[in-house]
C-alpha positions in Angstrom: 18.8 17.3 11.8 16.5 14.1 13.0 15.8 12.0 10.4 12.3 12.0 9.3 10.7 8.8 9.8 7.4 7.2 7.7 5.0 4.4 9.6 2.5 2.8 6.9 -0.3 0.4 7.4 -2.3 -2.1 5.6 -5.7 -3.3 7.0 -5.0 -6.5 9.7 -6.8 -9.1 7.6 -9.4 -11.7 8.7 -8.0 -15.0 9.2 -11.6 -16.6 7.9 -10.1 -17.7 4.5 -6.8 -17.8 2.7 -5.2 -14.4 1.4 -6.6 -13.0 -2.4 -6.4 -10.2 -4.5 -7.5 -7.5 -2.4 -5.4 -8.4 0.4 -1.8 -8.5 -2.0 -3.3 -5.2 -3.6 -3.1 -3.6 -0.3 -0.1 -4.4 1.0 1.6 -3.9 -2.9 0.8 0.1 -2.4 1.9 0.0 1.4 4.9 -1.9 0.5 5.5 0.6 -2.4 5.2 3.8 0.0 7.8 1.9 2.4 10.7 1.4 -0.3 10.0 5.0 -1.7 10.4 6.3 1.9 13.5 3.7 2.8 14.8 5.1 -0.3 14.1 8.9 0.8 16.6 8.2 3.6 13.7 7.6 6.1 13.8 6.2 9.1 10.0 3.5 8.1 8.5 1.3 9.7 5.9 -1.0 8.1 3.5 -3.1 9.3 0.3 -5.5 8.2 -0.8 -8.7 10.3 -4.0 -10.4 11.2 -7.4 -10.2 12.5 -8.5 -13.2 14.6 -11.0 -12.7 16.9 -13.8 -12.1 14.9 -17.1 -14.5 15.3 -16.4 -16.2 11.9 -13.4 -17.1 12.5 -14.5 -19.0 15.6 -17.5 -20.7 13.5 -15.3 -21.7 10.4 -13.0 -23.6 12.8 -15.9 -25.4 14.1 -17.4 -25.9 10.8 -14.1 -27.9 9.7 -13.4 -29.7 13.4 -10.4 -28.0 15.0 -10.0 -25.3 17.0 -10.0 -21.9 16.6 -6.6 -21.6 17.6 -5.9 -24.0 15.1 -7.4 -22.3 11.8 -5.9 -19.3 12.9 -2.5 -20.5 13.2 -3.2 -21.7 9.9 -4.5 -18.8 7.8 -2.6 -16.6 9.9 0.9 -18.6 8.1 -1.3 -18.7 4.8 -0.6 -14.6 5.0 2.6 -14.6 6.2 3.7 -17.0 3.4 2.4 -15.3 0.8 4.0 -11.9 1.7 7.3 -13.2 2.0 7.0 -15.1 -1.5 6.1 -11.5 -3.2 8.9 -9.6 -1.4 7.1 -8.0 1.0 9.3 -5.6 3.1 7.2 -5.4 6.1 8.7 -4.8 9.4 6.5 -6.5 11.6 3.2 -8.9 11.2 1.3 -8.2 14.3 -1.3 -11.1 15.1 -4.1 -10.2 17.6 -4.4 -13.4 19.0 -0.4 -12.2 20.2 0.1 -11.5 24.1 2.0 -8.6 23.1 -1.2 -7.1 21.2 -4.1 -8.6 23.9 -1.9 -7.3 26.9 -1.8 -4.0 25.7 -6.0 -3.7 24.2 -6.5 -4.5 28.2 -4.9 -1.7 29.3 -6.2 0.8 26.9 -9.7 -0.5 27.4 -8.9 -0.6 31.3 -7.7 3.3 31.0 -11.0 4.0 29.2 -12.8 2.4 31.7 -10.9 4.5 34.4 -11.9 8.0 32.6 -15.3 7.0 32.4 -15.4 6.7 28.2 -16.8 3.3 28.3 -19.5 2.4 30.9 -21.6 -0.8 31.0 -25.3 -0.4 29.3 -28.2 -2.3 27.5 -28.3 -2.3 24.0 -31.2 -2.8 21.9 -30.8 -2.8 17.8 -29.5 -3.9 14.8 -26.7 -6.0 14.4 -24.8 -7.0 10.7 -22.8 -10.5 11.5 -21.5 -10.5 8.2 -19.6 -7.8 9.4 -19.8 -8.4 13.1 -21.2 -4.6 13.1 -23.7 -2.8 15.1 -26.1 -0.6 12.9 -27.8 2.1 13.9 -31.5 2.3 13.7 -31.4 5.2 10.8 -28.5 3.6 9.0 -30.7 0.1 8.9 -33.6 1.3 7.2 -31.2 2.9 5.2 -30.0 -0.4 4.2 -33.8 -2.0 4.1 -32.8 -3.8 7.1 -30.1 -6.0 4.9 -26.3 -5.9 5.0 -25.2 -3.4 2.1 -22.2 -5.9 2.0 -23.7 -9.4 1.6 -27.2 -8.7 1.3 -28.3 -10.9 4.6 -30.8 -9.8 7.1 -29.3 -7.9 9.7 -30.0 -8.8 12.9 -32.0 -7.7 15.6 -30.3 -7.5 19.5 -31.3 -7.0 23.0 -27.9 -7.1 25.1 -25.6 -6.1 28.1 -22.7 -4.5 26.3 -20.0 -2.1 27.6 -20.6 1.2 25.5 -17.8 3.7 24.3 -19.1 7.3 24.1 -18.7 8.0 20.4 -20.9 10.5 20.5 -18.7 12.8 23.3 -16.1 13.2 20.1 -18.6 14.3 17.2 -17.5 17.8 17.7 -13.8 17.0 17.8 -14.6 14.7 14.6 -16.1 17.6 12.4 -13.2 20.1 13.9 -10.3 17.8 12.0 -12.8 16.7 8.9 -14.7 19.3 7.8 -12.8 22.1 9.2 -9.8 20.8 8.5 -8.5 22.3 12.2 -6.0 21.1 14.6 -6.7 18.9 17.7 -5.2 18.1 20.6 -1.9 19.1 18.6 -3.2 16.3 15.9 -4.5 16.5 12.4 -6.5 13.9 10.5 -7.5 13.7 7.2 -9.3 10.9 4.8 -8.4 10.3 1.6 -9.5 10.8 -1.2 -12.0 13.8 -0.4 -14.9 12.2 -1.4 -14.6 9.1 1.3 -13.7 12.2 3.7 -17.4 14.2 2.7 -19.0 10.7 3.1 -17.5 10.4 6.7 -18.3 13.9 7.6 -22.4 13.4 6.1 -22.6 10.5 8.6 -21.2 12.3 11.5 -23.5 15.1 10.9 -26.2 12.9 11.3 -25.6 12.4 14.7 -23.1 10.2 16.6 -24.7 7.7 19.1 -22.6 6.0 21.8 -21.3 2.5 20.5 -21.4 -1.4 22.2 -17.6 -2.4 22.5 -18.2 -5.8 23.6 -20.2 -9.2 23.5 -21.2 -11.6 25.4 -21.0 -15.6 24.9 -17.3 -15.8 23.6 -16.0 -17.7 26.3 -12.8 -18.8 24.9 -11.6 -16.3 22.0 -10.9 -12.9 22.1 -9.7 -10.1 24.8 -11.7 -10.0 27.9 -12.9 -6.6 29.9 -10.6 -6.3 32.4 -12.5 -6.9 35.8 -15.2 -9.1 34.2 -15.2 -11.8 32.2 -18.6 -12.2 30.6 -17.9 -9.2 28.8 -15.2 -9.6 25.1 -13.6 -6.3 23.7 -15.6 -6.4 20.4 -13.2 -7.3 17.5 -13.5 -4.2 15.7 -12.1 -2.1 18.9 -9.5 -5.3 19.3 -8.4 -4.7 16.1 -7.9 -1.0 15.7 -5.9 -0.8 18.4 -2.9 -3.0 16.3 -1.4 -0.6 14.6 -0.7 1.3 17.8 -0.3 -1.9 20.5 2.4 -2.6 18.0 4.5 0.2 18.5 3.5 1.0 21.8 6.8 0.0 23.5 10.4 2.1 23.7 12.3 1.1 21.1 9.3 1.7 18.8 7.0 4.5 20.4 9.2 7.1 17.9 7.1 5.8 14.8 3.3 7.3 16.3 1.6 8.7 15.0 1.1 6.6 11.7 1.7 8.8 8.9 -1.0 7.0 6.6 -3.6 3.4 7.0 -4.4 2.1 3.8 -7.6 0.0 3.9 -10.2 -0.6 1.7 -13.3 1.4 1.2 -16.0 -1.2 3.0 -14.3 -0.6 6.8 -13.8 3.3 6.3 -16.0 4.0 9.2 -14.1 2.0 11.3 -10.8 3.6 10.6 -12.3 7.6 9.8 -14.5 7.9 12.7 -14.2 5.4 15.9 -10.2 5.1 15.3 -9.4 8.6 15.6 -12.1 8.9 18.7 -10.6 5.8 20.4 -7.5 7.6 20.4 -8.5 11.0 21.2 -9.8 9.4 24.3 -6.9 7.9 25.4 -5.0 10.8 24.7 -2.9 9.7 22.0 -1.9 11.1 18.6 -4.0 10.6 15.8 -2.8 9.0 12.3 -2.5 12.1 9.6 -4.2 10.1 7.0 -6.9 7.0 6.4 -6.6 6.4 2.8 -9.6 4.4 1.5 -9.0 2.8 -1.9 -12.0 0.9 -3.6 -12.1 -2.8 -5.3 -10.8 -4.9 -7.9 -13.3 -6.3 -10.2 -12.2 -9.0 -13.0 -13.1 -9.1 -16.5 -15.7 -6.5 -15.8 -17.4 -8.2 -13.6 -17.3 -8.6 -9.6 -15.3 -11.0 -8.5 -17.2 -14.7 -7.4 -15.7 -17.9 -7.6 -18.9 -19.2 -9.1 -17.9 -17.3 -11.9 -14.8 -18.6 -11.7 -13.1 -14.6 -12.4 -11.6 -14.8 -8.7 -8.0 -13.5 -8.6 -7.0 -15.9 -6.1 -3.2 -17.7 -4.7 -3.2 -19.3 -7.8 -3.6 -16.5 -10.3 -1.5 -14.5 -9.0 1.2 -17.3 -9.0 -0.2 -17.4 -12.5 1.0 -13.7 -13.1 4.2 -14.0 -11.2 5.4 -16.9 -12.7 4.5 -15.6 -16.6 5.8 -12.0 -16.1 7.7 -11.8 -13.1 6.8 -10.2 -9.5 7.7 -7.1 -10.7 5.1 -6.7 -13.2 2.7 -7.7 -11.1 3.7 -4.9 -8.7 3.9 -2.6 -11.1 -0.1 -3.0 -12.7 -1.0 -3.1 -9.3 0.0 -0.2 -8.4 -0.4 2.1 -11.5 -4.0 0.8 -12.5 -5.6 -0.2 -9.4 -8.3 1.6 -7.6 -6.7 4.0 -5.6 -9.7 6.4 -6.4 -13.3 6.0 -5.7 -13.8 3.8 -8.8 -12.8 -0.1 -8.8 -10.3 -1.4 -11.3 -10.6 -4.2 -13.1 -8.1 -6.3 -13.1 -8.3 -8.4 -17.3 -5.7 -10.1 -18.5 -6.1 -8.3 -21.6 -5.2 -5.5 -19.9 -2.8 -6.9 -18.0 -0.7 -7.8 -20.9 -1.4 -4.3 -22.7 0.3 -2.6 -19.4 3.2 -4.9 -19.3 4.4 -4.8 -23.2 3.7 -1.0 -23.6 5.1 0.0 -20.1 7.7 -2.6 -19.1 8.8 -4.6 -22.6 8.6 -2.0 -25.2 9.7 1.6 -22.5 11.9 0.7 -20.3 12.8 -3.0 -20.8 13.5 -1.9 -24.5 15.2 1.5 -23.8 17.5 -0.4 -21.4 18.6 -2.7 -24.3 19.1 -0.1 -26.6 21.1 2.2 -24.4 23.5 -1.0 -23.8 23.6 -2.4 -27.4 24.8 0.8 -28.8 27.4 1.4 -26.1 28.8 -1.8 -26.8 28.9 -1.7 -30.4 30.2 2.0 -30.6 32.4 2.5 -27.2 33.2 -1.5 -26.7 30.9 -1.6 -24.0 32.2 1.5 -21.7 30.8 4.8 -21.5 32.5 7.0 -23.8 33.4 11.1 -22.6 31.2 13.1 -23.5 31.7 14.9 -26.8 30.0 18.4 -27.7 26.5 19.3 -25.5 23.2 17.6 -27.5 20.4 18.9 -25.8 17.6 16.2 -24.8 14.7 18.3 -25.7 14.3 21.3 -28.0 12.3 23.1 -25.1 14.1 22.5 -22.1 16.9 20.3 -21.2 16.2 19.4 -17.2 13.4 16.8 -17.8 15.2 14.8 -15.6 14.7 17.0 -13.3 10.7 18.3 -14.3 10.1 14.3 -13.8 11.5 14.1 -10.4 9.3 17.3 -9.0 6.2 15.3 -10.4 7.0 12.0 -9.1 7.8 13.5 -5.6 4.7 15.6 -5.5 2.7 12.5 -6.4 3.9 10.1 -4.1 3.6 12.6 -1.1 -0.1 12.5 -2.3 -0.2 8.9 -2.7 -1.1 9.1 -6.1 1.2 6.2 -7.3 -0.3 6.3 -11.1 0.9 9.6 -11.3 4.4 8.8 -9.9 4.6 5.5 -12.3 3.9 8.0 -15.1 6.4 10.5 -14.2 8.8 7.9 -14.3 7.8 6.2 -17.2 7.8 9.9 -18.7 11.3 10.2 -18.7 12.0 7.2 -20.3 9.9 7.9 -23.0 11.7 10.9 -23.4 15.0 9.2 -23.9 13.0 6.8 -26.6 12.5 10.0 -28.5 15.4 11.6 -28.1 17.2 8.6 -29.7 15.0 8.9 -32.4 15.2 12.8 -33.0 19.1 12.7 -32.7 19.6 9.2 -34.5 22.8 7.7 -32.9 22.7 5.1 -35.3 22.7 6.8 -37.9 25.7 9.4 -37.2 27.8 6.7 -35.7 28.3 5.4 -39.2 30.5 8.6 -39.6 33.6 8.0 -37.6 33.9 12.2 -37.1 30.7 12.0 -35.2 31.7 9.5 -32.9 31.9 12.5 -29.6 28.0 13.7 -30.5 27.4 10.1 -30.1 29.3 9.7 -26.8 27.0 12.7 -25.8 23.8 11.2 -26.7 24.4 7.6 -25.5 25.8 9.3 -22.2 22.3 11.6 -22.0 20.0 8.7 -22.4 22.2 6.3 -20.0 22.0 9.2 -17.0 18.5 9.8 -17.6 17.4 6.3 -17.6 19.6 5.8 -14.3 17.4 8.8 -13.1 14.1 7.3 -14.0 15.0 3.7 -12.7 15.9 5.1 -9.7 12.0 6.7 -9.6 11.0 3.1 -11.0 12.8 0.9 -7.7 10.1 1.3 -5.4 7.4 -0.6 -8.0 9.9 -3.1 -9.1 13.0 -3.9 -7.0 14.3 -6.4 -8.5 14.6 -5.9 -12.3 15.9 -2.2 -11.2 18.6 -3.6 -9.1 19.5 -6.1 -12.2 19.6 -2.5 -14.1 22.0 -0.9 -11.8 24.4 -3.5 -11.8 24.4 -3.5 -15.3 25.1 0.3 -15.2 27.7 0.3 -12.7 25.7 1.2 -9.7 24.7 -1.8 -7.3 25.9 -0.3 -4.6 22.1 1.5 -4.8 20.9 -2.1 -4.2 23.3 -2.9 -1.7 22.7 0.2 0.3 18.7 -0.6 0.1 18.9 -4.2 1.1 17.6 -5.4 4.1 15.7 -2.2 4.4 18.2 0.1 3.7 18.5 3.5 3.7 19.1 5.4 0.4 19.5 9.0 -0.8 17.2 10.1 -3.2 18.1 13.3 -3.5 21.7 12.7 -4.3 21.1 9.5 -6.4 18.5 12.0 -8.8 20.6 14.3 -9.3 22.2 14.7 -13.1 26.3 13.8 -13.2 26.1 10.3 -11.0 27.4 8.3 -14.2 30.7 8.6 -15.0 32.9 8.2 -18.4 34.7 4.9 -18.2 31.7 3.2 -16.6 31.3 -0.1 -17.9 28.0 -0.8 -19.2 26.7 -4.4 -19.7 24.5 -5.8 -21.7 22.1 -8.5 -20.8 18.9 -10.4 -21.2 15.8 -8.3 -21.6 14.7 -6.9 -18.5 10.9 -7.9 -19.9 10.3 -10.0 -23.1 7.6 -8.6 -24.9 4.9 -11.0 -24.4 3.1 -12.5 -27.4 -0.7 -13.9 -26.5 -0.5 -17.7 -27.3 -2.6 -18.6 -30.2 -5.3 -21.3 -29.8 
């Protein structure tokens, strides 16, 4: 049987400023969906990378003396840093300033302008630099004639643009969206379903053809091919990444994408002239844009003014105070994978990390450990006479599994975190309902003991293995404490594991020696000032 494979995207990100929040958020829940699939036994592929040839990129190099090239190169490494220091398991980080990527936009664009999909016309309208987007006239009194993202003027334009005929796809658009139909042998979907009914509203209005290129960029961007007044429009530049990237042989296998994350403010981008862009050159669509929203802080939107900006050095902050993998794990479980933004306290923060991470399964792990050591010298015992986990049903293990499965194929990574978390809380209380403590004092009762710790030990190797996606490395610590880091070794370096097998109930066996250890997450205590 072919192995499946899984290709994930995050947004490429402008190269304007240095990486924040917003940017490690979304490559947190890619990076998640990557492991989870390596971990499936999938043959993934992951990839984020850069934006560069946007307008304000080429006017913050000027406003700071060097050259574009220069602050590029500079905040393009800012991002590159940053994702290896958090672990990151990207495959590739495509840059669009790359020949590989401006080699291959030519010869889409040039195919386009073969078929007779882009044509050279005058455009007259509104135009949102903050964005670097063209507005159409309904959509800008919509917006009072101000950006609905920074609240500037937009802009009003008389040029010679090349034009891509959006509007030939609107029926196509509907088909996938609202119908939910096949394509061309594709499917699309946006995710959730209310970003999807907002895409679908604004196509119903009418789709008019768009300008894919500028004028007066003389030394930054992708050129038409045949005339070189004319630069490919960053927004069509950039889409085409995620498939200029694997556009070669070794690589073609991973398209279509199986899912783009971005954020909710570039969803028109990604839900409507993507998936046209592509029908018109033939090609595959993505199956899903998923469209998250924002992080606010302390209740509040983020500004540096206000000084609640969750910038390099906060989330150093975080790492360094709790550890990477609590930082992963409250991104991914609380952020705003919905159409509401999260806000990311440190009150909350903390809450998440001593009731989810120090007092579940930080503190089950210890407990599991400490009583095998004190009552089997540190090696799981054989098992003694059957003591069921629950007094309904005994496969929660396996209940837990079906939900964190179902979750993550819906990208609902709260859901999954819970599921896991679920089935440690269910070993927490089935220590307390069975009291191993209590009956080991009784030297007779030593096998129901065995039994017990044996139970909870298996089912928290179960739920860590649900857990290794949000937090690699304190599960891998777990495993080789348990006996099992061949798990880690057959994930590293983007590994393949088996799920399947590894969640199945029977992996641990009696003489299996189990070590103790430091906590795997100190219960943190809010300094007093």
């Amino acid at each position: 049987m072919e192995q499946k494979r899984f290709y994930v995207t995050t947004p490429i990100y402008y190269v304007n400023d240095r990486p924040h929040i917003g940017h490690v958020y979304t490559t947190t829940i890619a990076d998640v969906m990557a492991r989870y699939h390596r971990m499936m036994g999938h043959d993934t592929f992951f990839l984020t990378g850069t934006d560069e040839h946007a307008t304000k990129v080429v006017d913050a190099a000027a406003e700071r003396g060097i050259t574009t090239q220069q602050w590029a190169d500079q905040n393009a490494t800012a991002f590159q840093e940053t994702f290896e220091r958090l672990e990151m398991s990207n495959d590739d980080f495509i840059r669009t300033s790359q020949k590989r990527h401006m080699d291959r936009v030519t010869g889409y664009v040039q195919k386009l302008l073969d078929s007779g999909d882009v044509y050279l016309g005058d455009y007259e309208g509104w135009y949102d630099a903050g964005q670097e987007e063209y507005v159409p006239e309904n959509k800008a009194k919509e917006y009072d004639f101000v950006s609905p993202v920074n609240g500037k003027p937009l802009v009003k334009k008389t040029e010679q643009n090349y034009f891509f005929k959006l509007s030939k796809y609107q029926d196509a658009l509907l088909a996938l969206l609202d119908l939910g139909e096949e394509v061309n042998g594709s499917t699309f979907d946006v995710q959730p379903s209310a970003r999807k009914n907002e895409i679908v509203a604004r196509v119903k209005e009418g789709l008019h053809d768009i300008p894919m290129t500028r004028t007066g960029m003389t030394d930054w961007g992708i050129k038409v091919p045949g005339d070189e007044e004319h630069t490919i429009y960053v927004w069509v530049d950039a889409l085409f990444n995620y498939f200029s990237t694997v556009d070669t042989d070794d690589r073609k296998k991973y398209w279509p994408a199986e899912v783009h994350f971005i954020a909710k403010d570039i969803l028109w981008f990604h839900a409507a002239i993507w998936p046209a862009l592509l029908m018109a050159l033939g090609e595959k669509l993505p199956k899903v844009v998923y469209s998250h929203s924002y992080w606010i802080s302390e209740g509040q939107k983020m500004s540096k003014s206000l000084g609640n900006f969750i910038d390099l050095e906060k989330i150093d902050h975080y790492v360094e105070t709790f550890s990477l993998d609590a930082l992963r794990w409250f991104l991914a479980t609380n952020g705003p994978m919905g159409t509401t933004d999260s806000d990311f306290a440190e009150s909350k923060f903390i809450e998440v990390y001593n009731s989810d991470l120090a007092n579940t399964f930080g503190n089950c792990a210890s407990r599991i450990s400490n009583m095998v050591a004190k009552y089997f010298d540190g090696v799981m015992p054989e098992k003694g006479p059957h003591v069921p986990m629950s007094d309904e049903y005994d496969n929660i293990a396996e209940q837990c599994v079906t939900k964190y499965t179902e979750a993550m194929a819906n990208y609902q990574l709260a859901k999954a975190g819970d599921a896991a978390m679920e089935l440690v809380r269910a070993v927490d209380s089935y220590i307390e309902r069975t009291g191993p403590f209590k009956l080991a004092k009784d030297p007779e009762k030593l096998p129901e003991v065995a039994s017990i710790l044996y139970n909870c030990a298996e089912a928290l190797r179960i739920a860590s293995v649900m857990l290794w996606p949000f937090m690699p490395d304190k599960v891998q610590t777990f495993w080789s404490r348990i006996g099992f880091a061949a798990y880690g070794e057959a994930l590293a370096d983007k590994g393949a594991g088996q799920f399947e097998q590894w969640t199945n109930w029977g992996y641990l066996q009696p003489g299996t020696a189990i070590e103790k250890g430091d906590a795997l997450f100190m219960r943190y205590q809010v300094p007093k000032k």
